[in-house]
C-alpha positions as CSV (number, residue, x, y, z in Angstrom):
1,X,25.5,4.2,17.3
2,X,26.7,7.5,16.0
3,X,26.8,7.5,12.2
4,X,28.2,10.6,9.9
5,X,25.5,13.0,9.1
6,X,25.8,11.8,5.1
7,X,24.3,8.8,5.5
8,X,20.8,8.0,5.3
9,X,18.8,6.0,7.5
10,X,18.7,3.3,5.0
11,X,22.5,3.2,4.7
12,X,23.0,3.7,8.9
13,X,20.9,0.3,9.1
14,X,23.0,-1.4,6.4
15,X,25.8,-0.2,7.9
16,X,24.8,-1.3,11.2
17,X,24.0,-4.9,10.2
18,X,27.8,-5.2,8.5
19,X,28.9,-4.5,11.2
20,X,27.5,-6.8,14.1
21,X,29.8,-9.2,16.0
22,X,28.9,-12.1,16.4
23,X,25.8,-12.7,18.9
24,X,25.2,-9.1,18.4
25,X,21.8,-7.9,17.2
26,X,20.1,-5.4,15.1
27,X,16.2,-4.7,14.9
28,X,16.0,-4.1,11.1
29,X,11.8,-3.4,10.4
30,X,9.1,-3.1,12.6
31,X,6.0,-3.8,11.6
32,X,5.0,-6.2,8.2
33,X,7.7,-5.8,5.8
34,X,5.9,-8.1,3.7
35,X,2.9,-5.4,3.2
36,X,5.0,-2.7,3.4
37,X,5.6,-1.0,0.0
38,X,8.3,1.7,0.6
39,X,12.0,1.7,-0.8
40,X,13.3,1.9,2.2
41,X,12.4,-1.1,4.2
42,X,12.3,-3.3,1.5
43,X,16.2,-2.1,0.8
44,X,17.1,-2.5,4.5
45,X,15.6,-6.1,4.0
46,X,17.2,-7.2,0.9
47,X,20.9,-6.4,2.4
48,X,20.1,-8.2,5.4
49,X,18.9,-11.0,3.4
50,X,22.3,-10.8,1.3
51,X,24.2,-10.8,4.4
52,X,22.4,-13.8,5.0
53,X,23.6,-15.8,2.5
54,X,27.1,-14.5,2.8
55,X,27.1,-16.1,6.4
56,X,27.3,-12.8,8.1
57,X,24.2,-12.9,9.9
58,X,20.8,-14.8,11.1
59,X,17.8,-13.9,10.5
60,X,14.8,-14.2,12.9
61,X,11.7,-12.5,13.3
62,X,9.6,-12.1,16.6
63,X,6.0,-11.6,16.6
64,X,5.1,-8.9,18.8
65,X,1.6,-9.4,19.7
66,X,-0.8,-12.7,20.2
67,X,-3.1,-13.9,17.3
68,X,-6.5,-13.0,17.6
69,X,-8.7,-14.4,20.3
70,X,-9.9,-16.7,18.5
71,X,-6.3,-17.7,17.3
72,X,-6.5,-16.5,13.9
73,X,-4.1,-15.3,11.9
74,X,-4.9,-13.1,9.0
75,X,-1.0,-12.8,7.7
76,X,-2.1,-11.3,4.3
77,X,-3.6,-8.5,6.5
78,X,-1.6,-8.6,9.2
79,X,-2.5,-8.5,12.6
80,X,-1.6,-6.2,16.1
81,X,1.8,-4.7,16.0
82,X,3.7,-6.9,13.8
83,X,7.1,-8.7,14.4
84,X,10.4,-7.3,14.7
85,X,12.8,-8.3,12.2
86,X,16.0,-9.2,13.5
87,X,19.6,-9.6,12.2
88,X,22.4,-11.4,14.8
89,X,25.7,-11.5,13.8
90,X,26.7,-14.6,12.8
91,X,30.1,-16.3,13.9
92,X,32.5,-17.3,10.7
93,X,31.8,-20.6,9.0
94,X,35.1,-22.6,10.4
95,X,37.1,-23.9,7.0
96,X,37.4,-27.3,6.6
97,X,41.1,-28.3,6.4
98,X,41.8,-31.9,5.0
99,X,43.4,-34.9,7.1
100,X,45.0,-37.2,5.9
């Protein structure tokens, strides 16, 4: 996707995620957004998250790497690569209409 040269990467990922049709889908974050502490991600999170509940978009996450091998999990501290975050546009919410 080409985006103008005035826009940050924060607002090309916004953008981005606005704009999926539906069944489309956008890796938002790499990694463990919930450790990470930056501006960025955590912006880039919190729109797709508000498109969310404006019935825009899912949200799913995939891990990318098997637990331990002993099958732990240390989520506080994360472990291997991470997940990828992932938006999908969502189709519109059909509107009721009333029969009588």
């Amino acid at each position: 996707m080409n985006n103008p040269p005035y826009l940050t990467e924060t607002e090309s990922a916004i953008k981005a995620m606005s704009s999926l049709e539906p069944g489309e889908t956008y890796v938002y974050f790499v990694g463990f957004l919930d450790e990470e502490r930056l501006a960025a991600p955590h912006a880039v999170a919190d729109a797709a998250y508000h498109l969310y509940l404006a019935g825009k978009v899912h949200l799913t996450q995939k891990r990318m790497t098997l637990p331990t091998s002993r099958g732990v999990v240390d989520w506080g501290r994360g472990c291997g690569k991470g997940f990828r975050y992932i938006a999908t546009g969502a189709l519109p919410k059909k509107k009721l209409v009333p029969t009588f």
